[in-house]
C-alpha positions in Angstrom: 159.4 87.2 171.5 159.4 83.9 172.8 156.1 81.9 172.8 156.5 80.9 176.6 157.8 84.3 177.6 154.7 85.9 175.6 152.6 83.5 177.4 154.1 84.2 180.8 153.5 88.2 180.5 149.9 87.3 179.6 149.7 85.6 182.7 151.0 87.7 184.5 148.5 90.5 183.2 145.4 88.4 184.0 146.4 88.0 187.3 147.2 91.2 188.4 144.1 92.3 187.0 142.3 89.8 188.9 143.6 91.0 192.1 142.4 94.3 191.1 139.2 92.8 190.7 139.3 91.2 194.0 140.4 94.2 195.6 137.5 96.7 194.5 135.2 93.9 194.9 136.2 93.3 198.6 135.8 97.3 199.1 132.4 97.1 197.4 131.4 94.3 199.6 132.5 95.8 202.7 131.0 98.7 202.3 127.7 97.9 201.0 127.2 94.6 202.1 127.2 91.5 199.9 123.4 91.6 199.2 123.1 94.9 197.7 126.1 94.9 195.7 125.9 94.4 192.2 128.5 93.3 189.5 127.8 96.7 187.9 129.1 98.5 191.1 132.0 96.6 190.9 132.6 97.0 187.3 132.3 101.1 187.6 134.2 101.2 190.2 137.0 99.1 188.5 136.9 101.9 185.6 135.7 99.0 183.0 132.8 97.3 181.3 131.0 94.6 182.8 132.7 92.5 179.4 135.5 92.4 181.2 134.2 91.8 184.7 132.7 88.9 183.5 134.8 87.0 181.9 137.1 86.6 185.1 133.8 85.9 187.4 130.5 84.7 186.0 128.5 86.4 188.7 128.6 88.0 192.7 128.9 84.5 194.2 131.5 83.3 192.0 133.6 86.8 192.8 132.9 86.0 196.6 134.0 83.0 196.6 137.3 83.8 195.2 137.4 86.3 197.8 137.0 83.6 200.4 139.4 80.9 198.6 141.8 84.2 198.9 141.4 85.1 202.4 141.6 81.2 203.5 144.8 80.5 201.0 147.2 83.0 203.3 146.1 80.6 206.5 146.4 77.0 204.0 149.7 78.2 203.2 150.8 78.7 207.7 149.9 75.0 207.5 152.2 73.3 205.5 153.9 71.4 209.1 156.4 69.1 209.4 156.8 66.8 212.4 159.6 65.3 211.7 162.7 66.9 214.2 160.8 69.6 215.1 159.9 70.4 218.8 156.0 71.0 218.7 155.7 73.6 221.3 158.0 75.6 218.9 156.2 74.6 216.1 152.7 75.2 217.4 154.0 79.0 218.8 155.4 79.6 215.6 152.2 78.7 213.6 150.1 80.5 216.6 151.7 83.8 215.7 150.9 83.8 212.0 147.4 82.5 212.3 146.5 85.7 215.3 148.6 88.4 212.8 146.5 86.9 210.2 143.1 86.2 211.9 142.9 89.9 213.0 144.2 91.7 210.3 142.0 94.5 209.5 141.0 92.8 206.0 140.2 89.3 207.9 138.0 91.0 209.9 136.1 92.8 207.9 135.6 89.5 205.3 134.7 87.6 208.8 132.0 90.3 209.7 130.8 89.9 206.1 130.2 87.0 206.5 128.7 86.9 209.7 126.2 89.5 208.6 125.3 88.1 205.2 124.7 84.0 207.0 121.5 85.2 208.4 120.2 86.1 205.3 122.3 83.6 203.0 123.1 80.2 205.1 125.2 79.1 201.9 128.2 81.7 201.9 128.7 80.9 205.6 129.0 77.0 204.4 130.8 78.2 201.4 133.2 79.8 203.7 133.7 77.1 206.6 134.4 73.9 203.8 136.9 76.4 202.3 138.8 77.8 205.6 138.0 76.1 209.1 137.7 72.7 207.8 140.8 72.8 206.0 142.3 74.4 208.7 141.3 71.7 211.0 142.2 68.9 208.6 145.6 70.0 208.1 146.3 70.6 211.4 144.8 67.2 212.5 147.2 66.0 210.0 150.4 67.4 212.1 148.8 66.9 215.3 148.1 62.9 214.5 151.8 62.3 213.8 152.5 64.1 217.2 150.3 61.7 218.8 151.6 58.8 217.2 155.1 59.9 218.0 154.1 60.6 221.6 154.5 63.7 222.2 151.0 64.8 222.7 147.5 62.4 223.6 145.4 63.6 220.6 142.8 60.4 219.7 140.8 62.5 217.9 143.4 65.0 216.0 140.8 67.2 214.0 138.9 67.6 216.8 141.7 68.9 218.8 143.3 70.8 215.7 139.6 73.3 216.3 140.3 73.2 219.8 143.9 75.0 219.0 142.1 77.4 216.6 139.3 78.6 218.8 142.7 79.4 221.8 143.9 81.4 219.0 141.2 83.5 218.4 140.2 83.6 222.1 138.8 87.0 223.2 141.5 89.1 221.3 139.4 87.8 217.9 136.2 88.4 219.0 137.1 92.1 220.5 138.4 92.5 217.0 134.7 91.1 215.4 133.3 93.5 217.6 135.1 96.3 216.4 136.6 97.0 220.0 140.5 96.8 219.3 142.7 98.3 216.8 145.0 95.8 215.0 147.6 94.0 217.6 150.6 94.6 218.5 153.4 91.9 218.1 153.5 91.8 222.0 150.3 91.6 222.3 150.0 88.6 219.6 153.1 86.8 221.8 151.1 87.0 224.9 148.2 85.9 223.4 150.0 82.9 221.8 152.0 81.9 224.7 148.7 81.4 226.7 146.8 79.8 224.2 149.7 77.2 223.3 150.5 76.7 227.3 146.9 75.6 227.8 146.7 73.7 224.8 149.7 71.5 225.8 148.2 71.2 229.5 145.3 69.8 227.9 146.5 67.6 225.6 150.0 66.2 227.6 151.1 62.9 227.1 149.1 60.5 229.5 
């Protein structure tokens, strides 16, 4: 077999068993909280030896951390923008659809009410988690959002700052009834509503002076 082939399939092997890994470890978490579980839970529930546990992630904060880098990577990758040619209402409606489907997905929720839970008691996973996903976030979208303003088509001075403005319309009430465990999982007409709202307003606010 070919060397890079043979090193491909390899690959290929350690990944999926990493998001194995990441799987039973987010079930673990959710269901006993990130404080009491162990690595050993994880490992017996993944069927293997801690050996092997451990030589993907050196400890629980490590594993969580991937977790989060995980989570955050599926809302990094909505924010790739272009400005260039594109009309930003359709752009920002289009990226506001992904990020609510995403945002209150039953696994985003439950890693967000992790996390909530566990800050009280562990200030640093909550820090962990906003350098790794809303700042980011904001950064990127401040990126797209300062060529808009440059271009004219919106009054943005401070772009970061009105990139967590967009995100906190997103989430709006519809998030938090999620947090709170008082909605099921949207609907895609529900999300459209929601979007169109939240991107009217945040175009009212931010017009062209």
């Amino acid at each position: 077999m070919d060397l890079q082939v043979s090193k491909g399939i390899s690959q290929t092997i350690r990944d999926q068993r990493r998001d194995r890994i990441l799987q039973v470890a987010r079930e673990v978490f959710f269901e006993e909280g990130f404080s009491a579980a162990t690595m050993s839970t994880i490992a017996a529930r993944l069927g293997g030896s801690k050996a092997t546990l451990y030589a993907y992630f050196k400890n629980k904060e490590d594993l969580f951390d991937a977790i989060i880098a995980d989570q955050c990577s599926v809302i990094e990758s909505m924010l790739m923008l272009e400005a260039e040619g594109a009309d930003i209402h359709a752009t920002l409606t289009a990226l506001g659809r992904e990020l609510v489907t995403a945002m209150c997905s039953d696994q985003a929720v439950r890693t967000f009410q992790l996390i909530i839970e566990e800050s009280r008691r562990n200030p640093e996973l909550a820090r962990r988690f906003d350098q790794a996903g809303p700042k980011v976030g904001s950064e990127r979208l401040g990126g797209y959002l300062a060529t808009c303003h440059a271009k004219g088509d919106i009054c943005a001075p401070d772009p970061v700052h009105a990139a967590g403005v967009f995100f906190n319309l997103m989430k709006g009430e519809l998030h938090f009834r999620r947090l709170l465990g008082l909605e099921p999982e949207p609907s895609a007409e529900t999300v459209e509503k929601e979007v169109a709202t939240a991107v009217a307003t945040f175009l009212r606010a931010y017009a062209p002076r």
